[in-house]
N, C-alpha and C positions, 0 to 999 in steps of 0.2 A: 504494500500500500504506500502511496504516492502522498504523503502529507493529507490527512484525513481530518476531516471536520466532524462528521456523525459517522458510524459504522455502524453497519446492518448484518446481516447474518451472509446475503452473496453482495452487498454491494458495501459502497463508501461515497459519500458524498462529501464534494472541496470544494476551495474556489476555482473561477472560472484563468487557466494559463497562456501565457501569448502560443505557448507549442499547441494545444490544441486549435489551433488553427492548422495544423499539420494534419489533423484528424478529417473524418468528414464531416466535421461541424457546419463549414460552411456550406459542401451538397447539400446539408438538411435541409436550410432554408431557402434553398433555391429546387426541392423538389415538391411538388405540386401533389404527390402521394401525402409525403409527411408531414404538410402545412393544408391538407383537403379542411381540418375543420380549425384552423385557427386562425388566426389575422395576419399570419407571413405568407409569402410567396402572391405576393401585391406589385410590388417592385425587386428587379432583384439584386439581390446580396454581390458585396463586392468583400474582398478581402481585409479592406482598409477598415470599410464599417465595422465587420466584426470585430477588429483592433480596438477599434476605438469602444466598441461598446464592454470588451472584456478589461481593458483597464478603468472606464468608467464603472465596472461592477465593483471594484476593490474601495473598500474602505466606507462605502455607502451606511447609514443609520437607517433608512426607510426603507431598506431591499435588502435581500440575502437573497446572490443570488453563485448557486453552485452547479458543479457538474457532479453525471452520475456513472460511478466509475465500478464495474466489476470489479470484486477482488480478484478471481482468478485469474484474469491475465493483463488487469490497470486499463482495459478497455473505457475509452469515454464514449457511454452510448447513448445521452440526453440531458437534460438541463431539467433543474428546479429552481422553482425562484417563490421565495416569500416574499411579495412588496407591498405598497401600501401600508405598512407598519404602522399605526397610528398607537403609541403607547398611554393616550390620551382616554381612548374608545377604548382600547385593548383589543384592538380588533388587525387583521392583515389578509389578506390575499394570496391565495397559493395557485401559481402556474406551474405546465410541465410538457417539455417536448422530449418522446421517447426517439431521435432522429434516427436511429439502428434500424434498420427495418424489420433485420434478421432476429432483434431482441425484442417483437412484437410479440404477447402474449405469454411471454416468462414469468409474467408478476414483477417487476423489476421494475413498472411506475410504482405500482400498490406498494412495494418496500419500499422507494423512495417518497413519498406519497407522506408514510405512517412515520417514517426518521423525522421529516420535517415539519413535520404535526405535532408529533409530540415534545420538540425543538423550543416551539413557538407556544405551546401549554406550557409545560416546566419550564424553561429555560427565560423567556421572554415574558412569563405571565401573561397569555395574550387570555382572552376571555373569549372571544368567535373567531374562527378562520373561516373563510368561504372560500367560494368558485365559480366562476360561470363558464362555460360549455355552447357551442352553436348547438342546436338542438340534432342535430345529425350526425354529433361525434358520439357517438351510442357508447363506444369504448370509456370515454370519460365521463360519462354519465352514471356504469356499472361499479367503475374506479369510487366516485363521488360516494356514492350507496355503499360500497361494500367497504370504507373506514368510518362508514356511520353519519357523513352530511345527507341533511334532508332538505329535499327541494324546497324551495324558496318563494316562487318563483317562476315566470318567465316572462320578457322583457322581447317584444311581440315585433316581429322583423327586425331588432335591433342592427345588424351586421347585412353587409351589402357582400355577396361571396360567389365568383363563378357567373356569374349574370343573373343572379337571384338574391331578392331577401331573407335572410334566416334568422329565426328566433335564436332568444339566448336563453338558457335554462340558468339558473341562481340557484346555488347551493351554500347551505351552510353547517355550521356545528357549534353550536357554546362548550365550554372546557367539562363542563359537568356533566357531558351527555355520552363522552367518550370512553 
């Protein structure tokens, strides 16, 4: 393990490093598969952006924003990010692109998922963490459900995606529920 922030049983989550630009971080967001339900692959990804956004990630108070890294072979095979941090509400917001294609349906968001939930409970004292979802990423909607957020919510053509409007599903969780 490559300097670890949370450790999971198959993964680890860290900050985000200028080498993983080396990786296929950047294919991710420039493929139209792995961005079908989220709000990248709109415009596309240049190398420079991604620079710039992974040393904008470091040292942030309102975001944590990491990579998710197999332990068995230091694989970076998607990003999580807590933002919106608001220590005020106690509340934050949890994203996650699984960009591996091949690490589709390992459970490998769902661990990463429950590290950073329960991160943001104990660690941060957050009191709610939520999510929102286009209503057509079914996968994140089952992910949402099965660490215990209950829909919320939905937020009715919010997102313009593919040449159509798509609802947005809201999910949430207070600390006591989990």
């Amino acid at each position: 393990m490559n300097n670890p922030f949370l450790i999971g049983e198959r993964i680890y989550l860290r900050a985000l490093r200028l080498n993983d630009l080396e990786g296929g971080y950047l294919n991710w967001l420039n493929d139209a598969e792995v961005c079908a339900h989220n709000g990248h692959h709109v415009c596309p990804y240049l190398e420079e952006d991604l620079k710039k956004y992974i040393e904008s990630s470091w040292g942030q108070r309102d975001k944590i924003v990491l990579a998710i890294v197999k332990k068995n072979d230091d694989k970076h095979i998607g990003n999580i990010c807590m933002q919106n941090i608001n220590l005020l509400d106690r509340s934050a917001q949890l994203t996650i692109i699984l960009g591996d294609k091949e690490e589709w349906g390992n459970g490998y968001g769902r661990e990463a998922w429950t590290l950073l939930m329960e991160h943001g409970f104990k660690a941060l004292n957050l009191h709610r963490i939520y999510c929102g979802t286009f209503s057509t990423n079914i996968g994140m909607q089952k992910l949402a459900e099965s660490v215990g957020m209950k829909k919320e919510g939905t937020r009715k053509e919010a997102h313009y995606k593919n040449g159509r409007f798509c609802d947005l599903i809201e999910y949430g969780i207070i600390s006591e529920e989990k």
